[in-house]
N, C-alpha and C positions, 0 to 999 in steps of 0.2 A: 176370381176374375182373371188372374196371370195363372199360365198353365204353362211351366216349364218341361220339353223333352229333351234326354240326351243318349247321345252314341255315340261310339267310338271303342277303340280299344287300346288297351298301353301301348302296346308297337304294332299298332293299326299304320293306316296313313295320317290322320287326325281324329281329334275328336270335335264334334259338330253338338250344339244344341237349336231348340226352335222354341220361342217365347212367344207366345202367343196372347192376347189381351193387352197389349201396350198402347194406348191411347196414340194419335196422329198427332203431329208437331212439335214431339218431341227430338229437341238435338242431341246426337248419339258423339261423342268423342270418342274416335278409337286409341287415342292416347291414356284416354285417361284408363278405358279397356287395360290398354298395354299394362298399363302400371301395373294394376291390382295384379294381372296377371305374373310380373315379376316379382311381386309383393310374393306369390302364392310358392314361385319357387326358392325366393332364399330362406336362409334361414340357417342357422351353426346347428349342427348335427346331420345335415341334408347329403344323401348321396351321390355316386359319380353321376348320375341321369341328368342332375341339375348341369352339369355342365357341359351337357350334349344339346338339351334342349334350350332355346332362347322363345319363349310364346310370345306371338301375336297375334291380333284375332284380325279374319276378315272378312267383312260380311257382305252377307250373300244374297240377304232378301228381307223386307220390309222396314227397306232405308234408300230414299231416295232423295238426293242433294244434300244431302246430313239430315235429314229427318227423318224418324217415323216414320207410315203411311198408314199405318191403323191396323195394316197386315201383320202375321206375325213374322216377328225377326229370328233369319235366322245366321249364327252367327259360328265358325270355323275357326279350328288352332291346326298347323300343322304338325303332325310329330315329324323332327329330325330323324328322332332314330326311330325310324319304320323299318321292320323285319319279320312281321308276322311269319309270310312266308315261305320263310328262311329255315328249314327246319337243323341245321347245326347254330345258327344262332339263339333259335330258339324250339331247345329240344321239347320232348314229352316228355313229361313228370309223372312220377310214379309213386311220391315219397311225400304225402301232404305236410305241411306248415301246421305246426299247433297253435291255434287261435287267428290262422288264415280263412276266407271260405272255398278252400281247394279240397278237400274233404265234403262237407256238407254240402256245398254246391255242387259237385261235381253227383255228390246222391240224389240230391232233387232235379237235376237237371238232364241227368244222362251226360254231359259233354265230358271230356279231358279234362284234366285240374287243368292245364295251360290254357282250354278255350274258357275254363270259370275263372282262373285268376289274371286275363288279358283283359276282360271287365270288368271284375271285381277291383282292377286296382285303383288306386289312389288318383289314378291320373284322369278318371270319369270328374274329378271334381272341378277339372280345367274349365271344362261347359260349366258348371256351378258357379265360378270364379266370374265368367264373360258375362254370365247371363246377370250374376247379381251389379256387377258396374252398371250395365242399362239400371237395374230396376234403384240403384243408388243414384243415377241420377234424374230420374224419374223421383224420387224421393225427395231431392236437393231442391225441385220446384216448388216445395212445399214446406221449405224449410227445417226439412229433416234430417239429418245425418248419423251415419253410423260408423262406430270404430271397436275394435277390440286392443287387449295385450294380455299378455301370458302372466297368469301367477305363480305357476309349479311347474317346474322341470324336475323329477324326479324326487331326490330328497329336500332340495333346494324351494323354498316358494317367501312370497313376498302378502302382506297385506295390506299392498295399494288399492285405491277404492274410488277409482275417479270417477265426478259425480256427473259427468255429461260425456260426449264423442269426445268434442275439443278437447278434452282433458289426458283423452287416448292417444293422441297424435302424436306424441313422443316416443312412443314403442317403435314408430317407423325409423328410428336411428338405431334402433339396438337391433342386434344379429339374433334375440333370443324374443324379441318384441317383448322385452319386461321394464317398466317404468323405474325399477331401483337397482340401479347400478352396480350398489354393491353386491344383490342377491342376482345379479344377470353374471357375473362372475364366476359364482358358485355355482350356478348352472351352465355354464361352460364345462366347468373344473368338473361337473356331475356325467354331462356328453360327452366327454376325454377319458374320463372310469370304465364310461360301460363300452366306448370303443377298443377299449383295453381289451378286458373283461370279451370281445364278443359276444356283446349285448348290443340290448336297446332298452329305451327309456321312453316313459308317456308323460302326463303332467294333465294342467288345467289353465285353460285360458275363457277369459272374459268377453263381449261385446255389452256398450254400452249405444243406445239408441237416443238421442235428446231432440225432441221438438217435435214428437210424437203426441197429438193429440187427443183428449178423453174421448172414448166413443167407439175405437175400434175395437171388432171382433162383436161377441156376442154371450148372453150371460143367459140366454132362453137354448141353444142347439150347441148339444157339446161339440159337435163337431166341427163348429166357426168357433171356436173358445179361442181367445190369442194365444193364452200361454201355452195350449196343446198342441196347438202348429206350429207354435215358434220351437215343444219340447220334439216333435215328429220332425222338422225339419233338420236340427242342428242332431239328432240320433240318427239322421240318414248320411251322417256324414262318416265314412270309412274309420274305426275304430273309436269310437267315443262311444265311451259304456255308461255315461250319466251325465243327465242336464238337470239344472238348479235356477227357476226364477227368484231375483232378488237378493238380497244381502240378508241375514235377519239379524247380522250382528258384527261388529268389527271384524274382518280378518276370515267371516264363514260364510257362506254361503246360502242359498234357501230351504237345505237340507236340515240345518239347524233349527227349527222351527219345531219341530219332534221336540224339542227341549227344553222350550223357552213354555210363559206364561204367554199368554194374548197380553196381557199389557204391554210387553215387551215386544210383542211380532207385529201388533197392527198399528196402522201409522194416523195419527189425529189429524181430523180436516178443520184447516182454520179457513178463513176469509181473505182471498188474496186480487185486491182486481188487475195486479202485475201479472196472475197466471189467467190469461189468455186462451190458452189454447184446455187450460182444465175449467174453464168456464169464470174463471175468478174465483175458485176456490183450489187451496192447495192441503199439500201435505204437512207435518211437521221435519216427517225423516218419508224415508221410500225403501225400508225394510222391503214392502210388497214388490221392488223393483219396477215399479210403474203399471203393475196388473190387480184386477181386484177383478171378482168374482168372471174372470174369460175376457175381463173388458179393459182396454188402455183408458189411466186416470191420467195422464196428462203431465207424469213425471217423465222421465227418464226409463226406458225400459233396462233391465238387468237381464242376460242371459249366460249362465257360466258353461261349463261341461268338462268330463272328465274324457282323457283321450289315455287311452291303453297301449303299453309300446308294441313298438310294432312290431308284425310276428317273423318275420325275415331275421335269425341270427347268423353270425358268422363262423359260429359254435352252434350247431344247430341242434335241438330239443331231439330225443327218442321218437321216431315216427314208425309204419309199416307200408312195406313194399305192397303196394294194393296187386302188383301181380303176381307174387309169393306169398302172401302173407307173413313173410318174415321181418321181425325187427331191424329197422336200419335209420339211420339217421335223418331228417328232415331236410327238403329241399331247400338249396339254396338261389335266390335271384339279387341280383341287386338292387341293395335298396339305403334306407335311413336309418341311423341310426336312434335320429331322434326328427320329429316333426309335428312337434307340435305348434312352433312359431308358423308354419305355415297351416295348420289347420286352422289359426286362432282367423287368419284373413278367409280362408271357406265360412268359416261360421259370421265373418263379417257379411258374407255373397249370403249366406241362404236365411239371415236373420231380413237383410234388405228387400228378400225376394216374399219373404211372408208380409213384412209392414207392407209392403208396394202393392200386395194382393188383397191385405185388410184395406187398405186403401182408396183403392178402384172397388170392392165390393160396397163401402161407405158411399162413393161421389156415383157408384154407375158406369156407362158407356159417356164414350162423347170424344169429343177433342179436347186437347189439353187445354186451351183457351176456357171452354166452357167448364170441363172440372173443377178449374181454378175459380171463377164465380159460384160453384157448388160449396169451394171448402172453405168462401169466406163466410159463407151462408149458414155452413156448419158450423165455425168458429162460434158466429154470433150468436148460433142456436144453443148452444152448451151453457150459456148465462142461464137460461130457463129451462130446467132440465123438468121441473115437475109442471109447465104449463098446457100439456096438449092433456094431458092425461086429468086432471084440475077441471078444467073446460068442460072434459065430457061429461064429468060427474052431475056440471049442474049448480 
């Protein structure tokens, strides 16, 4: 039902998305926009760019008086540093990045590595970042929120396990978005090594989703399945080479399931009429992360992923002169050394952008007024999960 586009390029003039499917009457804050969007820049290990650019978004269309209008939205960041143009600022490359897609794009594509890696970069997630605050507060009408924090900077990781959003909210004080103090340290100490070294460093961060209701997505068409749009969504995200729904054990991830017994990985349904929104029945634990067979039960969703460092060194890897063929060193651009605290807030935007899509394909078209009469309807309907199907029988 939400169908996000985006353009732009690293030192374009901006990058622009267009959100299409957002219900009318909904109030848009572009503060709150702001936020997440500086959320998206800091972060300890982040390059000199952060401090060229300051994003704000502004929008441009399908927002009238602070609302919605049921069109879609479309919404603008400016880059500071625009210089596409500029060809001594920004030369032609000859010399790909290992584990960049300046090489491979540049073969499927025909363009320059500079015209594959002006899009390919990190900074296309800006639109990702704008678009997911709408659909986060679009979400918040319904009682839903969503938050991440980082467990692994490198060697360094932590096995905090917060069991809702709220419980996330504390990463926004640390530079590294990690809940234990003591291990944000050592992942400091870890982003200080490899800037030594002329490295980079990748890690894993978490999004945790709470008040996500039983019922989304679909357990009949793989291709509405939650957890396969939430795994396509958060791998479309620039270097994250593995996503894990759920916890299946202290300290691991959903990966761990390869190892365990099913008594240990599936989570017991007791009888709870506190859970609400899972119909009155709950879980014991939420190993599954809030997902069972494609379909949200009404926990807590879990989404982790693993993000690769990035390929930009300052000792740069063996590469080849694509116009010589001769061996030579790997291009250099500025960049991060480490960023994954700022990825953990992307995968905050593009986890929001699939609930808010399972969402609206749940409730339909309409006005947000009327949705919200559909999702009390839904609510109620979840007590009686086996009575349409019962009835028919006879």
């Amino acid at each position: 039902m939400l169908r996000l586009t985006t353009a732009g390029e690293s030192h374009g003039p901006g990058i622009t998305c267009i959100l299409a499917g957002m219900p009318a009457g909904l109030k848009i804050d572009t503060e709150a926009i702001d936020r997440d969007l500086a959320r998206r820049q800091g972060g300890y290990g982040r390059g000199g760019r952060m401090a060229i650019e300051t994003d704000t978004v502004e929008v441009l269309a399908g927002v009238r008086l602070g609302l919605t209008t049921g069109a879609p939205v479309s919404l603008f960041v400016k880059n500071r540093d625009s210089r596409l143009d500029d060809l001594e600022k920004t030369p032609e490359l000859h010399a790909p990045r290992p584990g960049h897609a300046d090489l491979a794009g540049s073969q499927a594509t025909g363009a320059s590595i500079r015209d594959v890696l002006e899009r390919s970069s990190a900074r296309e997630t800006t639109a990702r970042v704008a678009a997911g605050a709408v659909a986060r507060r679009l979400l918040a009408e319904f009682g839903i929120s969503v938050a991440g924090h980082v467990l692994r900077i490198g060697p360094a990781s932590t096995d905090s396990a917060p069991g809702s959003a709220d419980e996330c909210a504390a990463a926004d004080s640390s530079d590294v978005r990690c809940l234990d103090a003591a291990v944000a340290e050592k992942m400091r100490a870890a982003i200080d090594a490899a800037r030594e070294r002329g490295d980079s460093l990748g890690g894993v961060f978490e999004v945790v989703a709470s008040g996500v209701p039983a019922g989304l997505g679909s357990c009949v068409e793989s291709d509405r399945r939650l957890d396969a749009l939430l795994a396509g969504a958060v791998m479309s995200i620039p270097a994250i080479k593995g996503v894990e729904i759920g916890r299946a054990r202290a300290g691991a991830g959903g990966f761990a399931v390869a190892e365990l017994p099913g008594s240990e990985v599936h989570d017991e349904i007791v009888s709870d009429a506190s859970a609400e929104r899972a119909g009155g029945y709950a879980r014991k634990t939420n190993r599954a992360g809030g997902i069972e067979g494609g379909v949200s039960n009404g926990m807590p969703v879990i989404v982790r992923a693993a993000m690769k460092p990035i390929p930009t060194l300052t000792k740069p890897l063996a590469s080849v002169d694509l116009r010589t063929g001769e061996p030579v060193s790997a291009a250099k651009e500025r960049s991060d050394v480490c960023a994954v605290p700022a990825a953990s807030v992307v995968g905050e935007a593009v986890v929001a952008l699939v609930l808010a899509g399972a969402l609206m394909e749940r409730l339909g078209t309409g006005g947000l007024a009327e949705l919200k009469d559909r999702f009390e309807s839904m609510i109620e309907r979840l007590s009686r999960p086996c009575e349409e199907s019962d009835a028919g029988r006879g």
